[in-house]
C-alpha positions as CSV (number, residue, x, y, z in Angstrom):
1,X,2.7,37.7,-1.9
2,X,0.7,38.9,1.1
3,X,3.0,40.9,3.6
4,X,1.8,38.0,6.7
5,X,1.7,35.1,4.1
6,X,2.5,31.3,5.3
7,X,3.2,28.6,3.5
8,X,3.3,25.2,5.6
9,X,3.7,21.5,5.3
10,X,4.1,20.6,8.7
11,X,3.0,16.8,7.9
12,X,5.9,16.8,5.0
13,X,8.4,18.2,6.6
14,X,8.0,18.5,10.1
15,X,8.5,22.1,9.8
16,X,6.9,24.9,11.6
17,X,5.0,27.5,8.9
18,X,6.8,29.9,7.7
19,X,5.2,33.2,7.7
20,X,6.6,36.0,5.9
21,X,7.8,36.6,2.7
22,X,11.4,36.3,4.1
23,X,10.9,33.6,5.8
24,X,9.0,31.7,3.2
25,X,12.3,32.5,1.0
26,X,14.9,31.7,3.3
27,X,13.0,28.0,3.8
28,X,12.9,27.9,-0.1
29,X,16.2,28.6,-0.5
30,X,17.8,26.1,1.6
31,X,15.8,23.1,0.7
32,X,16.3,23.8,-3.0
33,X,19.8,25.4,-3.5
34,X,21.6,21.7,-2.1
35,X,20.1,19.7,-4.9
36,X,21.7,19.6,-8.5
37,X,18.3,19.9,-9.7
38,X,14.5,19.5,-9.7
39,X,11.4,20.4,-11.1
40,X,7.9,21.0,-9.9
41,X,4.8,20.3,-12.3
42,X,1.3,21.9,-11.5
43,X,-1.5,20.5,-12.9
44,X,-5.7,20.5,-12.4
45,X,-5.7,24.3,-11.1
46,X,-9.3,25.3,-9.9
47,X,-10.2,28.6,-8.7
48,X,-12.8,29.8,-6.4
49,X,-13.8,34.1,-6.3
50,X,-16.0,34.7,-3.5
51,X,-15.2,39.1,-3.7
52,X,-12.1,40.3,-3.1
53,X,-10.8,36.8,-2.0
54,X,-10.2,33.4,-4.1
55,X,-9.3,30.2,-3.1
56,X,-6.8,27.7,-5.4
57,X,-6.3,23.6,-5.3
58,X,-3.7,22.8,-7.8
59,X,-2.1,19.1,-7.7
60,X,2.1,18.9,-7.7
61,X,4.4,16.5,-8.6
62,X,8.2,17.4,-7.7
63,X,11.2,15.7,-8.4
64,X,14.3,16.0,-6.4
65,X,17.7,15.3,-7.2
66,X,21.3,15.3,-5.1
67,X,23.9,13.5,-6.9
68,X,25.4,11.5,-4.3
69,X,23.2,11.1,-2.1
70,X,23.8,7.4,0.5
71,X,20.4,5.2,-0.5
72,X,19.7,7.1,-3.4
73,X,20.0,10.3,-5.5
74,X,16.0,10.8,-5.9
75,X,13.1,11.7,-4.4
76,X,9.2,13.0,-5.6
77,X,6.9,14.1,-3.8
78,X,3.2,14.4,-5.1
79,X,0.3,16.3,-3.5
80,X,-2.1,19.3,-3.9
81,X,-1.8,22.7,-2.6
82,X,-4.7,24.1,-0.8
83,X,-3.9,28.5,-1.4
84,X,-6.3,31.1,-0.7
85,X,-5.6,34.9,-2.2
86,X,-6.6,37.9,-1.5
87,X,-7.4,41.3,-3.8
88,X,-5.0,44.3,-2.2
89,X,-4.5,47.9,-3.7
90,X,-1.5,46.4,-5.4
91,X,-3.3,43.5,-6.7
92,X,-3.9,40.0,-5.9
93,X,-1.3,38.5,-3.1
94,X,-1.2,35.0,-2.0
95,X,-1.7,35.1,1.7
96,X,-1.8,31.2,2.2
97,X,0.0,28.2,0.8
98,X,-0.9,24.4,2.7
99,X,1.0,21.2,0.8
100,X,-0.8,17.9,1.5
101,X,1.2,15.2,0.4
102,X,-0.4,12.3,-0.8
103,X,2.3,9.8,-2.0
104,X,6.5,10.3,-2.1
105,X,9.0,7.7,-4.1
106,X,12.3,7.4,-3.7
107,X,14.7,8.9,-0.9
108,X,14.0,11.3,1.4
109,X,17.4,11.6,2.4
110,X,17.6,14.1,-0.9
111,X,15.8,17.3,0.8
112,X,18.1,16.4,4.2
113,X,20.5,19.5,4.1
């Protein structure tokens, strides 16, 4: 990962980007780590070079599960990601992760920490 990458969903989640590999783990970790499990498919991966830069759309569908959860114990999310790369010295690094959801079942209250 790209020292100033961001990753961002702001429509999903209401969330700023986070930018920074820190800070793109520390938002990983506590939206994941509460739920007793869930699994992320990607699918349809296309990639664009243009020189030392590419550019990815790859479609998602993840499931979320908390055991317990008031209204429901799951919730999926299905969308595409929109990530461009770049070449470094080190090789390539994602700098830039978007999610645009384009349909969600279930209950949201499941990613609610």
């Amino acid at each position: 990962m790209e020292s100033r990458a961001s990753v961002s969903s702001a429509a999903a989640s209401g969330l700023p980007p986070a930018v920074g590999y820190q800070a793109i783990e520390a938002t990983c970790r506590a939206t994941l780590t509460p739920l007793t499990a869930s699994q992320h498919l990607i699918g349809n991966v296309t990639v664009t070079l243009n020189g030392d830069a590419a550019e990815c759309v790859s479609y998602l569908q993840a499931q979320h599960v908390k055991t317990g959860t008031p209204g429901g114990d799951n919730f999926t999310i299905a969308g595409r990601y929109r990530d461009r790369f770049v070449r470094t010295d080190e090789g390539w690094r994602m700098q830039e992760r978007h999610l645009d959801i384009m349909w969600t079942a279930g209950n949201p209250a499941v990613l609610e920490t």
